[in-house]
LUMFI-545618 format. One record per residue (C-alpha): residue number from 1; residue in one letter; x, y, z. Coordinates in nm, 4 decimals. Example, Ala and Ser with C-alpha at 12.3 -4.5 7.8 and 13.67 -1.06 7.14 Angstrom:
{1; 'A'; {1.2300; -0.4500; 0.7800}}
{2; 'S'; {1.3670; -0.1060; 0.7140}}
//
This chain:
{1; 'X'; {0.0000; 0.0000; 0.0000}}
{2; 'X'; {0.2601; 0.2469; 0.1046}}
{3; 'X'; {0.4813; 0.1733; -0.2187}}
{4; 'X'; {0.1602; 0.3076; -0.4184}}
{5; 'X'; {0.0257; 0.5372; -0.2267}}
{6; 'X'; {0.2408; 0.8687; -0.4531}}
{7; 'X'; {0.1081; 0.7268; -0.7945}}
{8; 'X'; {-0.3025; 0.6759; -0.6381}}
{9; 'X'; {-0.2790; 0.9900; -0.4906}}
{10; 'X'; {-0.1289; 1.1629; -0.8329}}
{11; 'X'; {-0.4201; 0.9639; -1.0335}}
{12; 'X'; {-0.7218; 1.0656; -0.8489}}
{13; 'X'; {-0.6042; 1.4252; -0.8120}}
{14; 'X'; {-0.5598; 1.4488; -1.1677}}
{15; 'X'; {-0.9084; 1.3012; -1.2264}}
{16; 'X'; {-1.0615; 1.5319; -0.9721}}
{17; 'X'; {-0.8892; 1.8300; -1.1574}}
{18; 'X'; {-1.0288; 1.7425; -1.4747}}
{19; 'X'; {-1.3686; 1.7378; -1.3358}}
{20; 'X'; {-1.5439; 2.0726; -1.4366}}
{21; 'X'; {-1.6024; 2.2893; -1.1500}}
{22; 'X'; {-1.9635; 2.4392; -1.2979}}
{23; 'X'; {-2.0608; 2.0980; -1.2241}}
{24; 'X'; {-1.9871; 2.1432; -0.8448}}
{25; 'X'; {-2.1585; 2.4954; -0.8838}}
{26; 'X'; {-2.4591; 2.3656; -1.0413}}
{27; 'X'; {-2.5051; 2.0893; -0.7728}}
{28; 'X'; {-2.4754; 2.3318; -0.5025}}
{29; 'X'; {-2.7582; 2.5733; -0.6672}}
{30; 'X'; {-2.9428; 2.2628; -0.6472}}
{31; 'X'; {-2.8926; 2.2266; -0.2724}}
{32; 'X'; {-2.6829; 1.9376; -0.3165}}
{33; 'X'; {-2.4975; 1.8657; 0.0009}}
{34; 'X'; {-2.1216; 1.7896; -0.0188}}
{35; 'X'; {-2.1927; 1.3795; 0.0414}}
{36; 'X'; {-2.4005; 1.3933; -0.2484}}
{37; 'X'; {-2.1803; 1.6128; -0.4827}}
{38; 'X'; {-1.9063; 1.3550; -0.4284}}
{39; 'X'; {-2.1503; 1.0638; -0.4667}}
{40; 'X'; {-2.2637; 1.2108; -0.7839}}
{41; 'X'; {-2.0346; 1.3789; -0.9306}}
{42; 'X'; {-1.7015; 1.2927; -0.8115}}
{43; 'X'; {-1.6973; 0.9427; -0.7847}}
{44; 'X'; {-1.8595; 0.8784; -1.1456}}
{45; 'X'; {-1.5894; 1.1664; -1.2566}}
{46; 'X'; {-1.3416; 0.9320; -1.1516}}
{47; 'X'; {-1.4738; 0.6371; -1.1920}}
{48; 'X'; {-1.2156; 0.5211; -1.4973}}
{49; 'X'; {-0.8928; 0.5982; -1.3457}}
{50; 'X'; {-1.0105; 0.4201; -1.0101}}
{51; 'X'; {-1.0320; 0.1411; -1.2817}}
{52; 'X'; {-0.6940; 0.2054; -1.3773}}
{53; 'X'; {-0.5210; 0.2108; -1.0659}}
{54; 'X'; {-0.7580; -0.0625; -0.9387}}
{55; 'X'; {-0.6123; -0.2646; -1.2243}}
{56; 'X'; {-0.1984; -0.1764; -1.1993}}
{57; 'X'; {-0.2196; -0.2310; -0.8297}}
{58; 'X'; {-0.3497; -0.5881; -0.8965}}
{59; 'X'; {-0.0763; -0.5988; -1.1153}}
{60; 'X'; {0.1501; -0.4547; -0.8931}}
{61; 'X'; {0.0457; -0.7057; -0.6304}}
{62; 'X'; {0.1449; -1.0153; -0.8690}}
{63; 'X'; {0.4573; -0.8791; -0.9368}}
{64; 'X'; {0.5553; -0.9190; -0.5612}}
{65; 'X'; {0.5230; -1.2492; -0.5657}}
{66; 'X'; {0.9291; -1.2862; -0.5898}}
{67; 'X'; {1.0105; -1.0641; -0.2726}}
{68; 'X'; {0.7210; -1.2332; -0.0819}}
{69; 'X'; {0.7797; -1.6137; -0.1135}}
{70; 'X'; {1.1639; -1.5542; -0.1155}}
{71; 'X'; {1.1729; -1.4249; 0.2207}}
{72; 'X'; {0.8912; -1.5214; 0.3965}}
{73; 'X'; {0.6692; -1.7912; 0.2143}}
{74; 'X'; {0.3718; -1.6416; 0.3426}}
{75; 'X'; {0.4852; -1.5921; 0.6843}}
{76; 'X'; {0.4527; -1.6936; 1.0343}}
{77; 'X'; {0.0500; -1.8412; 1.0139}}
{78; 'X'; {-0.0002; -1.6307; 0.6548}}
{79; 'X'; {0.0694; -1.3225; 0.7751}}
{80; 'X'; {0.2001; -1.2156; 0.4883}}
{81; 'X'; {0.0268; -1.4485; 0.2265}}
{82; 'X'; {-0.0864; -1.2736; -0.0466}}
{83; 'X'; {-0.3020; -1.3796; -0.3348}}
{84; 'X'; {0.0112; -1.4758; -0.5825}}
{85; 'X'; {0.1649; -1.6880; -0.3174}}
{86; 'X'; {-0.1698; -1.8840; -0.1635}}
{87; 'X'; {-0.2163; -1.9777; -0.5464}}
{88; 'X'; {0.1556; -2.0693; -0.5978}}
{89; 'X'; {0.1480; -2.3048; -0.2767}}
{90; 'X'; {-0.2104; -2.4849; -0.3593}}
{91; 'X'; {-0.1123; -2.5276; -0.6894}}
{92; 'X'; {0.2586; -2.6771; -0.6619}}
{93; 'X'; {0.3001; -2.7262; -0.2926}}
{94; 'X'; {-0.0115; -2.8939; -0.2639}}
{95; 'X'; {-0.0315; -3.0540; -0.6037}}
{96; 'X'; {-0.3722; -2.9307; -0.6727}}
{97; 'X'; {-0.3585; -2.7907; -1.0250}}
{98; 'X'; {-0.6769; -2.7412; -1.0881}}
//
């Protein structure tokens, strides 16, 4: 989480700049409180680079699978097992392919 946490933050306040502000303006004419200009407004303005990031940080999560089993192999009672390494070990530690 903390390796990512510069390039999420970058990403959604990029998206949120690119978000026009007449739309926050409008919304609050409207009587819109600020729950429901960030329900409806921000989060849909966002909604394709939270698919983004959503998508490199599962990718980024695969890619630790080296650093992960190497040192730990999921840890004292899986403390570290992570989704990469719990498939690695039920697939060729426990011979279950499938």
């Amino acid at each position: 989480m903390w390796r990512g946490f510069p390039f999420f933050g970058i990403s959604f306040l990029a998206g949120m700049k690119a978000i026009p502000g007449e739309l926050y303006e409008a919304a609050a004419v409207d009587g819109a409180t600020v729950a429901q200009r960030f329900r409806h407004i921000t989060i849909p303005g966002i909604r394709n680079i939270m698919m983004i990031v959503i998508l490199l940080s599962t990718i980024w999560t695969f890619n630790d699978f080296a650093i992960i089993y190497i040192l730990t192999k999921g840890g004292p009672g899986g403390a570290t097992m992570v989704l990469p390494v719990l498939t690695y070990e039920i697939a060729f530690g426990a011979q279950r392919l499938g």
